[in-house]
LUMVO-938211 format. One record per residue: residue in one letter; x, y, z of N, C-alpha, C in turn. Coordinates in steps of 0.2 Angstrom, whole numbers, plus 5000, padded with zeros to 4 digits. Example, Ala and Ser with C-alpha at 12.3 -4.5 7.8 and 13.67 -1.06 7.14 Angstrom:
// LUMVO-938211
a506649725039506249785039506649845039;s506449895035506849955036506450005039;
//
This chain:
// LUMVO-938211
x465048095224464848145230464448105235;x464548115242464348075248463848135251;x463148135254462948155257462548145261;x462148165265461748125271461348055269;x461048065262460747995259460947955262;x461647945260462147885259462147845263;x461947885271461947855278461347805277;x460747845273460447775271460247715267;x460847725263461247695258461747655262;x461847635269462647605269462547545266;x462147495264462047445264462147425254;x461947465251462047495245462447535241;x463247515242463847545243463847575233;x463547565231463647555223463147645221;x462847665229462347725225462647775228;x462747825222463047885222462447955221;x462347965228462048025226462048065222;x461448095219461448165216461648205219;x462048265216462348315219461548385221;x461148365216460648395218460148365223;x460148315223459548275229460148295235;x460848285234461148335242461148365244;x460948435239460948505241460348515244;x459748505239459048525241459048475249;x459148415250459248385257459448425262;x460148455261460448505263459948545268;x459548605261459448645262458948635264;x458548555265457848565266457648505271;x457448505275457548435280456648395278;x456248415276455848405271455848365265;x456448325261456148315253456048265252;x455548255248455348185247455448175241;x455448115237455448105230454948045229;x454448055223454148005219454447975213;x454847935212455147905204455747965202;x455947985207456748045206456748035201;x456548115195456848115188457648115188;x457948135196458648175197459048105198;x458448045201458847985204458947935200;x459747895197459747855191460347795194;x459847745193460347685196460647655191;x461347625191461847605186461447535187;x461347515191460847445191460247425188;x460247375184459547365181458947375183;x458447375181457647425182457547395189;x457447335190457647315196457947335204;x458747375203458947405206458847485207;x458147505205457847565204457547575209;x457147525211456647505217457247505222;x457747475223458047475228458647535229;x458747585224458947675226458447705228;x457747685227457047745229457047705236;x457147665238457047625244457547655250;x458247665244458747665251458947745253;x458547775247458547855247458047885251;x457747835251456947875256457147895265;x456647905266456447915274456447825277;x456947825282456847755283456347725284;x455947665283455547645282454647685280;x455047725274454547755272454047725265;x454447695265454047645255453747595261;x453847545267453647505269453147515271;x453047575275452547595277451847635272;x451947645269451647665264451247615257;x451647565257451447505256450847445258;x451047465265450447425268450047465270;x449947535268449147545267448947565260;x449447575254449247585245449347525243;x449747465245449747385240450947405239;x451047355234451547375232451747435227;x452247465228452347525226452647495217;x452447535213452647505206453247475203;x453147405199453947365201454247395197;x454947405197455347455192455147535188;x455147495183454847565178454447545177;x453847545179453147515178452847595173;x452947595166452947645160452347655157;x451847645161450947645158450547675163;x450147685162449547725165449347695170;x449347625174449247595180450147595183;x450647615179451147615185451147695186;x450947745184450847795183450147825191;x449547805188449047785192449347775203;x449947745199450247675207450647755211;x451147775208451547815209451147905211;x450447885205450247975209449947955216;x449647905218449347875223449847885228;x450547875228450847865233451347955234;x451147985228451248045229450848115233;x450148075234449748105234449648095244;x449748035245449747985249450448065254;x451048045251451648095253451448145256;x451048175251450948265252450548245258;x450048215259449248215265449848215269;x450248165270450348145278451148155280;x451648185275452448235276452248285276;x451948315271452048385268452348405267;x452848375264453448405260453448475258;x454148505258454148565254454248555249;x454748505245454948505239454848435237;x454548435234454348355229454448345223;x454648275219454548285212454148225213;x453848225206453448145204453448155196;x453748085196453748065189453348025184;x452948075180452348005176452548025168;x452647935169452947915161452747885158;x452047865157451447835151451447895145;x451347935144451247985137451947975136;x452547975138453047985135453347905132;x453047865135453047785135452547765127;x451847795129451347795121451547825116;x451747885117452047925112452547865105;x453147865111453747825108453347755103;x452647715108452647655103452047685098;x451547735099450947735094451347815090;x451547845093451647915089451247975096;x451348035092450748085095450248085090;x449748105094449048135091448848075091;x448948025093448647955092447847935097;x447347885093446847895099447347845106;x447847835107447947775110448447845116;x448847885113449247945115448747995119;x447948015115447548055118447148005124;x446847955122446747925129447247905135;x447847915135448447905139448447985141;x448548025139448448135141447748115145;x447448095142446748115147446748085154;x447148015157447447995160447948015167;x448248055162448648095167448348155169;x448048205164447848255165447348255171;x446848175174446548165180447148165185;x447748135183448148145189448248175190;x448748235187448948285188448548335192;x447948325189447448365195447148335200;x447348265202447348255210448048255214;x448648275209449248305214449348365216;x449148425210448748495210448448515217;x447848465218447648475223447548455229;x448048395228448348385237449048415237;x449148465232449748495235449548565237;x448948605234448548645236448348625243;x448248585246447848565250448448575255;x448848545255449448545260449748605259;x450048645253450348715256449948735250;x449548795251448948825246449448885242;x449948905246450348975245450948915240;x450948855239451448835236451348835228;x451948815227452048815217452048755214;x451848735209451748665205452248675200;x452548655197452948665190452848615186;x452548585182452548545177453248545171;x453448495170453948505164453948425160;x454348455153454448385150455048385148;x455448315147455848305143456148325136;x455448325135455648315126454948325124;x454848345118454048335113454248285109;x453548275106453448235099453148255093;x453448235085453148275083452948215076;x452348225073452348145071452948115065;x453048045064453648035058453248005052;x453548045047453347995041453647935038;x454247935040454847895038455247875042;x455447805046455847795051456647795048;x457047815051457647805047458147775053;x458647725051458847675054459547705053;x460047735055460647735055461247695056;x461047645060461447575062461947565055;x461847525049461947525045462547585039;x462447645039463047695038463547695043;x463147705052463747715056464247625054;x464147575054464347505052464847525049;x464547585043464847555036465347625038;x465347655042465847715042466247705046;x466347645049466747625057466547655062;x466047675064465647715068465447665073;x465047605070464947565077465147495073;x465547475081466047405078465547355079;x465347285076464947245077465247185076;x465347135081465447075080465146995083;x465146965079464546915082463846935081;x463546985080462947005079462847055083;x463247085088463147125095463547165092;x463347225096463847295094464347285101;x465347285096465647265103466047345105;x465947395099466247445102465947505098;x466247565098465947635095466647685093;x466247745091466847745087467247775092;x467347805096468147825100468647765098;x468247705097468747625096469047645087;x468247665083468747655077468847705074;x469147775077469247835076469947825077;x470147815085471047785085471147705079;x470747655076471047625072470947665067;x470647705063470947765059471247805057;x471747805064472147855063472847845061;
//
């Protein structure tokens, strides 16, 4: 799907908008994104930086660099890329005022995955955010006071006793083909040599 972005995309022939970053654009000549939950580049984490870049308001990550520092390299998935990112959301709200914003913070979902929850390393990572959250809160208050916040997540955690490894049964069921040591196919591959 092609839409207005892409004009600032010619350069970046490989990025296919969102169908939803089109419509909301569309309907809104205001949108801004912080780390688009909506926006996903086929290119490695690397190439991420350069879809927020080519998606934005021209010369709007430039410009906002040279007064916060640089904007966080790729997935930067901890509480200082976290930290970088509400910075430059906060930054958006003061001086666009956007109607429709997202911002994406992924350190509690990052801690989570390597300590667990309820962890002291997961609790002092929530308390981290919950300081940000209430400095977007309130420059989004600040700029539209009649406006809405929505918080959401992904996914929860819930703690594990037992890691279980299914690599191994799928192998042994023709499930996942492995050769060389690398997985070179899945099963659509060994369902049709099954049949």
């Amino acid at each position: 799907m092609r839409c207005a972005s892409d004009r600032r995309a010619a350069d970046f022939e490989w990025i296919v908008s969102s169908p939803l970053a089109c419509l909301l654009e569309q309907a809104c000549d205001s949108l801004k994104a912080s780390h688009a939950p909506f926006a996903f580049a086929p290119a490695p984490v690397a190439g991420l930086l350069i879809l927020l870049t080519a998606l934005a308001t021209p010369g709007l990550l430039p410009s906002l660099e040279k007064e916060l520092g640089p904007y966080a390299d790729g997935i930067a998935e901890d509480l200082p890329g976290d930290v970088n990112r509400t910075r430059f959301a906060v930054k958006l709200l003061e001086t666009r005022e956007p109607y429709f914003m997202t911002a994406y913070l992924t350190a509690l979902d990052n801690e989570q995955h390597a300590s667990g929850p309820d962890t002291p390393a997961s609790r002092k990572t929530l308390e981290g955010i919950d300081a940000l959250i209430g400095e977007l809160v309130a420059a989004a208050q600040q700029t539209h006071p009649d406006g809405v916040v929505a918080i959401v997540s992904d996914h929860g955690f819930a703690p594990v006793q037992q890691d279980v490894n299914l690599y191994r049964p799928f192998i042994e069921a023709g499930l996942i083909i492995v050769q060389g040591g690398k997985v070179s196919g899945l099963e659509g591959d060994a369902v049709e040599r099954r049949r």
